[in-house]
N, CA, C and O atoms as a Tripos MOL2 file, in Angstrom:
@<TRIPOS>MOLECULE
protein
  192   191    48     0     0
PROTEIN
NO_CHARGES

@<TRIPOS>ATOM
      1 N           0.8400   -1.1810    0.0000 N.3       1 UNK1
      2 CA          0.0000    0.0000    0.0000 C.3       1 UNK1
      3 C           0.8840    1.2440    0.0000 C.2       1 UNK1
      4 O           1.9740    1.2570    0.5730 O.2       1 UNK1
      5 N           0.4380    2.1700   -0.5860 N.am      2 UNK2
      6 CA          0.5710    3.2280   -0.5980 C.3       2 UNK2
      7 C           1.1510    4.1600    0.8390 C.2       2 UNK2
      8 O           0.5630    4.0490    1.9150 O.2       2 UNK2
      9 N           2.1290    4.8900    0.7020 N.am      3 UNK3
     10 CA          2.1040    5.7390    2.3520 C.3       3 UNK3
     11 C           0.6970    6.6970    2.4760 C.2       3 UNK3
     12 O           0.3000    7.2870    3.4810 O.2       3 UNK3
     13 N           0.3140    6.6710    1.6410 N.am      4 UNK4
     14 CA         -0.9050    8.0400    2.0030 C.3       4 UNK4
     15 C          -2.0370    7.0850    2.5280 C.2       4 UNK4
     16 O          -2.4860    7.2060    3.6680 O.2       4 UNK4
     17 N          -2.4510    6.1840    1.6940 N.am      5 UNK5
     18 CA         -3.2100    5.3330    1.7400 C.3       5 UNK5
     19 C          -3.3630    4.9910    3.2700 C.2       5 UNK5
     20 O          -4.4450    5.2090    3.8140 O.2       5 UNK5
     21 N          -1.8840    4.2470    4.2650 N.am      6 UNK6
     22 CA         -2.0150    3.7560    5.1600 C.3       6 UNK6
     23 C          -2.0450    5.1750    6.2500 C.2       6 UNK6
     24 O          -2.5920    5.1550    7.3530 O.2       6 UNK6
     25 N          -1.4580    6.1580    5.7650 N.am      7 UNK7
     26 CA         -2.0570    7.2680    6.8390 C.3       7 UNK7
     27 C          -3.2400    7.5520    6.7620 C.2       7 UNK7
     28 O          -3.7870    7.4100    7.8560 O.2       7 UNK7
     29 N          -4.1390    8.0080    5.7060 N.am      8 UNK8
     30 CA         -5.4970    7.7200    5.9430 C.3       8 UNK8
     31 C          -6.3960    6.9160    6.9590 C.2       8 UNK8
     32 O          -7.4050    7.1970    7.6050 O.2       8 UNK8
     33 N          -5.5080    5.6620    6.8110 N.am      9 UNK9
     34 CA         -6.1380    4.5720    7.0530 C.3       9 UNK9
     35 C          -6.0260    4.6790    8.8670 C.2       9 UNK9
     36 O          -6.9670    4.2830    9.5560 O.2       9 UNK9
     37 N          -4.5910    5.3380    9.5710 N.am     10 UNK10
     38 CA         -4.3940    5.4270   10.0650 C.3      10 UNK10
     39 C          -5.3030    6.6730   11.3990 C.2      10 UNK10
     40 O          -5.4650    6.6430   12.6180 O.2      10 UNK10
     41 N          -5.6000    7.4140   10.5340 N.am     11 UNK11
     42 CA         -6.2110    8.6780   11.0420 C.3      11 UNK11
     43 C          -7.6710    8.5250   10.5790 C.2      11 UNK11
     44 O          -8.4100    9.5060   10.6610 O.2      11 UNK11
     45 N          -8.1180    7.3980   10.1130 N.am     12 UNK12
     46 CA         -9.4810    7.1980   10.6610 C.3      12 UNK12
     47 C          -9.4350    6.3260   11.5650 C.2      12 UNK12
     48 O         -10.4650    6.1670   12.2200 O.2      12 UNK12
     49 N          -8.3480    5.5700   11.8560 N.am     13 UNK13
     50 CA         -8.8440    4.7800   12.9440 C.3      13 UNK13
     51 C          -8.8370    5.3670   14.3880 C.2      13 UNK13
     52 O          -9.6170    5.2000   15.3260 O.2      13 UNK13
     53 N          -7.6850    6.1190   14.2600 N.am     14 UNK14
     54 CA         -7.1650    7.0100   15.8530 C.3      14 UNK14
     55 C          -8.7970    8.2230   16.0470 C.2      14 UNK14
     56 O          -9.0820    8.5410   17.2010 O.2      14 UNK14
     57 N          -9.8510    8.8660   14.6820 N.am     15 UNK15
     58 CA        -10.1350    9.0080   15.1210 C.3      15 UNK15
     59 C         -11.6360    8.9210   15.6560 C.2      15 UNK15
     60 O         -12.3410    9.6980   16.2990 O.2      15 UNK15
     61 N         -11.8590    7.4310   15.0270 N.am     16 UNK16
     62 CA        -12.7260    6.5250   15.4580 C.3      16 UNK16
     63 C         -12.8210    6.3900   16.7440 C.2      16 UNK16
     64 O         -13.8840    6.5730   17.3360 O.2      16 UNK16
     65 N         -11.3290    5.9350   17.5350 N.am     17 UNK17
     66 CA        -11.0740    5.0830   18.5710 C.3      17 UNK17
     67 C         -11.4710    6.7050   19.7750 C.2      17 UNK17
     68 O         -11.9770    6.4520   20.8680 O.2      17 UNK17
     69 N         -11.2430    7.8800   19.4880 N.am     18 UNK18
     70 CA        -11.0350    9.0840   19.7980 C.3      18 UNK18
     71 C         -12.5640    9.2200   20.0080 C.2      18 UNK18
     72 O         -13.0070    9.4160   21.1400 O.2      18 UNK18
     73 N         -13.3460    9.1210   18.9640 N.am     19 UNK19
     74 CA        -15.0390    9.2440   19.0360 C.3      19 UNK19
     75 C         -15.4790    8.6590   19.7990 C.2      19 UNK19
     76 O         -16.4250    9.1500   20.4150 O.2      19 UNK19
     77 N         -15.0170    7.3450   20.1280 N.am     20 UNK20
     78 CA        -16.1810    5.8460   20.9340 C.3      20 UNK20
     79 C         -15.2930    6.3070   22.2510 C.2      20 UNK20
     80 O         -16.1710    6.3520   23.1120 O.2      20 UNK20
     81 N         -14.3750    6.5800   22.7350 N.am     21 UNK21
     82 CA        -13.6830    6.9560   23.9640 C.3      21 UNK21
     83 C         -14.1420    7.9370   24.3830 C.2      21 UNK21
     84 O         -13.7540    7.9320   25.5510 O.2      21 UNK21
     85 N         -14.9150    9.1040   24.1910 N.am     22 UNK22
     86 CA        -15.4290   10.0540   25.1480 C.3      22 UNK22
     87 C         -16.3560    9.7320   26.0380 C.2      22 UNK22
     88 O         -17.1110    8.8060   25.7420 O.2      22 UNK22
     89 N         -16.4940   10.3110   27.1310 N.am     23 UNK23
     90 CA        -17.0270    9.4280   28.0100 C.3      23 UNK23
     91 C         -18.3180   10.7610   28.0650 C.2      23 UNK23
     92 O         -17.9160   11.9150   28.2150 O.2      23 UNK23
     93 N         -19.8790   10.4880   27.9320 N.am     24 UNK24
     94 CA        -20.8310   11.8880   28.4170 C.3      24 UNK24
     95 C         -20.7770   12.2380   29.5930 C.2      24 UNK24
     96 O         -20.5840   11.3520   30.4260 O.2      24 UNK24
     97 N         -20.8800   13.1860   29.8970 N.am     25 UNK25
     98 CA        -20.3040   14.1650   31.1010 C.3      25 UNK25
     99 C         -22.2760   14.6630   31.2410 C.2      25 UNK25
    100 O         -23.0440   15.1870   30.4350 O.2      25 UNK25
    101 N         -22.4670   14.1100   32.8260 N.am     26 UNK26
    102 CA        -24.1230   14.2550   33.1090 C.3      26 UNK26
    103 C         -24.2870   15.8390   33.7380 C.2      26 UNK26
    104 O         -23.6510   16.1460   34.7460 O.2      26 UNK26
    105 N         -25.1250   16.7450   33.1120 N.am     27 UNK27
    106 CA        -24.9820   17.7800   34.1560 C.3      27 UNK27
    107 C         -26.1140   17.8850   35.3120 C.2      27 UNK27
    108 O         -27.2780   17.5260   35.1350 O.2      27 UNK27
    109 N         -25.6910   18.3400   36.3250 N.am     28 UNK28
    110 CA        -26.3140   17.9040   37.2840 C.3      28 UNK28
    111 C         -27.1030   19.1960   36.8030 C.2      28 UNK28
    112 O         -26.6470   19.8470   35.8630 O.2      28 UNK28
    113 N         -28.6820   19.7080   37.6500 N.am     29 UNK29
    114 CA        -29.0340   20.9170   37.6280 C.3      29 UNK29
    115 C         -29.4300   21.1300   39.3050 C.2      29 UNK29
    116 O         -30.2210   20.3110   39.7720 O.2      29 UNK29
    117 N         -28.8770   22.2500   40.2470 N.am     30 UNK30
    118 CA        -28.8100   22.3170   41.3640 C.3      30 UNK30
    119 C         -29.9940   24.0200   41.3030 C.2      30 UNK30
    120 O         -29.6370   25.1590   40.9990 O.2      30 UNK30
    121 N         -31.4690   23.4990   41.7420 N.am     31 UNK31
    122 CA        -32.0350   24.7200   42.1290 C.3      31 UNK31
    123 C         -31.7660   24.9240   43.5370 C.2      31 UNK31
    124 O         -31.5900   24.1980   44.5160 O.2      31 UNK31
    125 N         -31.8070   26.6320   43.2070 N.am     32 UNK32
    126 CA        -31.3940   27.4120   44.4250 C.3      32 UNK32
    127 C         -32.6340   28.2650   44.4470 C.2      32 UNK32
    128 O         -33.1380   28.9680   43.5700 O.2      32 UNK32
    129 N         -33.1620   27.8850   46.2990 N.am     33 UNK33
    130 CA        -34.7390   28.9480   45.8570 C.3      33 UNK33
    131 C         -33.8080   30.7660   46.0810 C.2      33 UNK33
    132 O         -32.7750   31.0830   46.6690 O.2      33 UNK33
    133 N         -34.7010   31.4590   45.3800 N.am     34 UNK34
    134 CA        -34.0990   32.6360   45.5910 C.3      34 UNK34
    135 C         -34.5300   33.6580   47.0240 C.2      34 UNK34
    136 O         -35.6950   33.7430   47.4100 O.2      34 UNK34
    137 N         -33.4690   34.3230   47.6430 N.am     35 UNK35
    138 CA        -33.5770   35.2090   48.6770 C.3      35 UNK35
    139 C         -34.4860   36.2370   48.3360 C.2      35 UNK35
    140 O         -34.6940   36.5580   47.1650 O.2      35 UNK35
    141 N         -35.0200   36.7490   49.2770 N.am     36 UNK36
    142 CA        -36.1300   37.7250   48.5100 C.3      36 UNK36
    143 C         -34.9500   39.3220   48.4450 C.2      36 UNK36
    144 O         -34.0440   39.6530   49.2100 O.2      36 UNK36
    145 N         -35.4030   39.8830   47.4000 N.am     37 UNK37
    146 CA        -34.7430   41.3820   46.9750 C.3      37 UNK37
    147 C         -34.4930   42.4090   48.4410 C.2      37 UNK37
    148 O         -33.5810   42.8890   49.1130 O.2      37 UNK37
    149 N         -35.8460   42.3520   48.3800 N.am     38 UNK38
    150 CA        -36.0350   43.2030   50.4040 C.3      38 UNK38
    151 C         -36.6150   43.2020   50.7150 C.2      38 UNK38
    152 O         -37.6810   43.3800   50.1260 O.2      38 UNK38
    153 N         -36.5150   43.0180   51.8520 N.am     39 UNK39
    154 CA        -37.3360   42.4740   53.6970 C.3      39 UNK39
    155 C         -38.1440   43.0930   54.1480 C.2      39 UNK39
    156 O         -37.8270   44.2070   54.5640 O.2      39 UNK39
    157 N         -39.4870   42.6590   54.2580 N.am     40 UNK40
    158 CA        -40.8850   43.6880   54.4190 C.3      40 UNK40
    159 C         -40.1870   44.3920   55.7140 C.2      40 UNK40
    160 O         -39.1550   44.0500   56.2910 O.2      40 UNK40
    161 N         -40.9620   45.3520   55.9600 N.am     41 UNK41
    162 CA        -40.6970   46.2540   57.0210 C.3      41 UNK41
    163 C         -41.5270   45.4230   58.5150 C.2      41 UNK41
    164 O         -42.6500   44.9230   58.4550 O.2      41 UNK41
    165 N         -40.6290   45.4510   59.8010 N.am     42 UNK42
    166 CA        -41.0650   44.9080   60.6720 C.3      42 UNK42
    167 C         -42.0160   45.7540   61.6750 C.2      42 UNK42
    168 O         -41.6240   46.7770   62.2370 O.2      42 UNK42
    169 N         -43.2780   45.2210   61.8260 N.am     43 UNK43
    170 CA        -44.0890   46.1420   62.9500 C.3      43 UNK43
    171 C         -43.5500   46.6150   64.3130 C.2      43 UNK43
    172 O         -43.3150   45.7630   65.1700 O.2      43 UNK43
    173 N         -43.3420   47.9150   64.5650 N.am     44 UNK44
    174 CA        -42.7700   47.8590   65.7010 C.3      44 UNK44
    175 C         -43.4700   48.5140   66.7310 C.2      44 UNK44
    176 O         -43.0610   48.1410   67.8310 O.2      44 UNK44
    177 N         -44.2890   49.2740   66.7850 N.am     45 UNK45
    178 CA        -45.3570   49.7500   67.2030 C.3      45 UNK45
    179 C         -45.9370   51.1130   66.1910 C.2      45 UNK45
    180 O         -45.5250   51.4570   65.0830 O.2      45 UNK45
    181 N         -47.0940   51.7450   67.0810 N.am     46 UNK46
    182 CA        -47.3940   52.4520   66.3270 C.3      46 UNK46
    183 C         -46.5720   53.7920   65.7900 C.2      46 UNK46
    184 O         -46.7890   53.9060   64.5840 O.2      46 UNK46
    185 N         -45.8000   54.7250   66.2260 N.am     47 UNK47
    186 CA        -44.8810   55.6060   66.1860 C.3      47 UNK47
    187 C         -43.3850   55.4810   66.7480 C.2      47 UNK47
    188 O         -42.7110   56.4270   67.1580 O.2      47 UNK47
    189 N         -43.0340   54.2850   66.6960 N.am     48 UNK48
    190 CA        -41.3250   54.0800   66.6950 C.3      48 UNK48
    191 C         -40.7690   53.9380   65.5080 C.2      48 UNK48
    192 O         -39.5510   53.7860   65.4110 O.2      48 UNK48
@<TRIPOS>BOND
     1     1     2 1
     2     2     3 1
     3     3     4 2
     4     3     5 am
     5     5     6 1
     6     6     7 1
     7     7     8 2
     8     7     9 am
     9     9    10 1
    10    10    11 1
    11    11    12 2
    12    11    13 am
    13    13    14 1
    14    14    15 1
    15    15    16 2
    16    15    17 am
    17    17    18 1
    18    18    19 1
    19    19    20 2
    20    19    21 am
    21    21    22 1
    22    22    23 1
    23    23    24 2
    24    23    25 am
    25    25    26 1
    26    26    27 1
    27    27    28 2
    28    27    29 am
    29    29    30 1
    30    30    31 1
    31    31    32 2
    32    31    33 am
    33    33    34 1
    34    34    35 1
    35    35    36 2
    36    35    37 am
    37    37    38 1
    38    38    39 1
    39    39    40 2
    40    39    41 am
    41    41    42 1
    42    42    43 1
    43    43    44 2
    44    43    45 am
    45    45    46 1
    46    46    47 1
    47    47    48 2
    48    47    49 am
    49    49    50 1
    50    50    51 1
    51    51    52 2
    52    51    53 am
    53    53    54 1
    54    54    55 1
    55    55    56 2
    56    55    57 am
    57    57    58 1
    58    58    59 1
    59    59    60 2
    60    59    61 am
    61    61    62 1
    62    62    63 1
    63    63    64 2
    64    63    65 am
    65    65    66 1
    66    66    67 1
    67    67    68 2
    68    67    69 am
    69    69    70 1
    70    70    71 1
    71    71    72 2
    72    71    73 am
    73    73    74 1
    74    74    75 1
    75    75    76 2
    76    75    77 am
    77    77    78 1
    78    78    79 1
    79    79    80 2
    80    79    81 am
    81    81    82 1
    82    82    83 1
    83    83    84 2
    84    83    85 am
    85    85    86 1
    86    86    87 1
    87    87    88 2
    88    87    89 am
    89    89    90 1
    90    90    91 1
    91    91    92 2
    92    91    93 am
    93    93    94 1
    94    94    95 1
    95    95    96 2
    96    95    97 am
    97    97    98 1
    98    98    99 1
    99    99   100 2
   100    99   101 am
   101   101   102 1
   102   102   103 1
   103   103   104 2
   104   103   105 am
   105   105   106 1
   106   106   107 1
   107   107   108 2
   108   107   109 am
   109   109   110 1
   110   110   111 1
   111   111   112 2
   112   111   113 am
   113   113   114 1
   114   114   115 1
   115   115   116 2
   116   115   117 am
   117   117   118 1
   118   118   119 1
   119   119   120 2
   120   119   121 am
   121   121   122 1
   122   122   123 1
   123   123   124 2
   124   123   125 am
   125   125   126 1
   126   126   127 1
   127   127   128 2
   128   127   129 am
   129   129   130 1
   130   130   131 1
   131   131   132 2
   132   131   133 am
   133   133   134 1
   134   134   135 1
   135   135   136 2
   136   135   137 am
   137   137   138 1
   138   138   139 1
   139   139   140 2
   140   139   141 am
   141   141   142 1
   142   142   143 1
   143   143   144 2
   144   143   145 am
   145   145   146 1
   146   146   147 1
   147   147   148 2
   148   147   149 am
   149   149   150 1
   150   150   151 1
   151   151   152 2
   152   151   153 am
   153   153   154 1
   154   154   155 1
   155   155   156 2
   156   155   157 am
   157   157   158 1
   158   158   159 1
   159   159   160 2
   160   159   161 am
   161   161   162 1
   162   162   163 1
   163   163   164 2
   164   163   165 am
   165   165   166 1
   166   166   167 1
   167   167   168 2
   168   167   169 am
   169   169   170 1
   170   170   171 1
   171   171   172 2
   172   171   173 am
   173   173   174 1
   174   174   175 1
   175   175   176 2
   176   175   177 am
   177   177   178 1
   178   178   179 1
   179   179   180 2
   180   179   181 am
   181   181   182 1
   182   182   183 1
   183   183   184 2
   184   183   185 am
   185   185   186 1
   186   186   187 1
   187   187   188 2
   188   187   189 am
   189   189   190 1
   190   190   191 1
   191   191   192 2
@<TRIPOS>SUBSTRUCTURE
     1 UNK1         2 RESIDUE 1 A UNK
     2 UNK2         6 RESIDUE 1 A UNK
     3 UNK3        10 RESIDUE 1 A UNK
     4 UNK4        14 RESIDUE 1 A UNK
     5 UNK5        18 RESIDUE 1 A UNK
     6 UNK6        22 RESIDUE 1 A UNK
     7 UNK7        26 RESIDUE 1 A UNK
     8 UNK8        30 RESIDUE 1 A UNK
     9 UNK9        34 RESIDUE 1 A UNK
    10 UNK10       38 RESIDUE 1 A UNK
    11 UNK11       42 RESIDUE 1 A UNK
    12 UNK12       46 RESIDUE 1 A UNK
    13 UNK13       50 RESIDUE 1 A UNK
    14 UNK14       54 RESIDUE 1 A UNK
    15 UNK15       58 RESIDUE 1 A UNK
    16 UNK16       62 RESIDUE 1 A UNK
    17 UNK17       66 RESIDUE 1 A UNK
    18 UNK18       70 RESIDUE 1 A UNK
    19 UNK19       74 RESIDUE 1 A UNK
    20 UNK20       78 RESIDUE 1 A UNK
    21 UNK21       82 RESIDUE 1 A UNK
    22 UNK22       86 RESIDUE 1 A UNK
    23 UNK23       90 RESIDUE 1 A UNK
    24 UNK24       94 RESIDUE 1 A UNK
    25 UNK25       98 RESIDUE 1 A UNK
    26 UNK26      102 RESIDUE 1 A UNK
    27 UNK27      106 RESIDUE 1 A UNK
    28 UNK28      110 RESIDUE 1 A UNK
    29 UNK29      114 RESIDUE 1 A UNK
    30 UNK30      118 RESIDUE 1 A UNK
    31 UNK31      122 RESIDUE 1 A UNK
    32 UNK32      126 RESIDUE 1 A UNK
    33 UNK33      130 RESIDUE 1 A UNK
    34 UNK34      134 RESIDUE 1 A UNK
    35 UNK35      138 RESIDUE 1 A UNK
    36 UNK36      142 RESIDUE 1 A UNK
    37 UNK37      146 RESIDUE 1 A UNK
    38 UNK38      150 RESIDUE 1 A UNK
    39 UNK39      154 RESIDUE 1 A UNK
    40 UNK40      158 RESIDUE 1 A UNK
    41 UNK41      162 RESIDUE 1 A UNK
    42 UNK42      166 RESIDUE 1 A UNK
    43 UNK43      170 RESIDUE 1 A UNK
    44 UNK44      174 RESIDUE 1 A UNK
    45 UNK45      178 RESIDUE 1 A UNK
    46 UNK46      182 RESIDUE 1 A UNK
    47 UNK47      186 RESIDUE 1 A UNK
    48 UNK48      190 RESIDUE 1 A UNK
C-alpha cells in the first residue's frame, strides 16, 4: 500500500477510537430557591 493510503487509514482509525472513547459528562441541575430582593418592614409599634 501506498504511504498516504495507510495514513489515511491510520487517522481514521485514531479518530474513530477518539469518538467511541469520550465518556458523556451528566450535568447535574442544582435549584437554588431565591432570597427575597427586600425584607418587608417589621411592625414595631405604632410611632417608633
Amino acid at each position: 500500500m501506498s504511504k498516504s493510503i495507510k495514513l489515511l487509514a491510520a487517522f481514521g482509525f485514531i479518530a474513530t477510537v477518539a469518538a467511541c472513547a469520550q465518556e458523556q459528562q451528566v450535568e447535574e441541575f442544582v435549584v437554588v430557591d431565591p432570597e427575597p430582593i427586600s425584607q418587608e418592614p417589621v411592625y414595631t409599634g405604632k410611632y417608633k
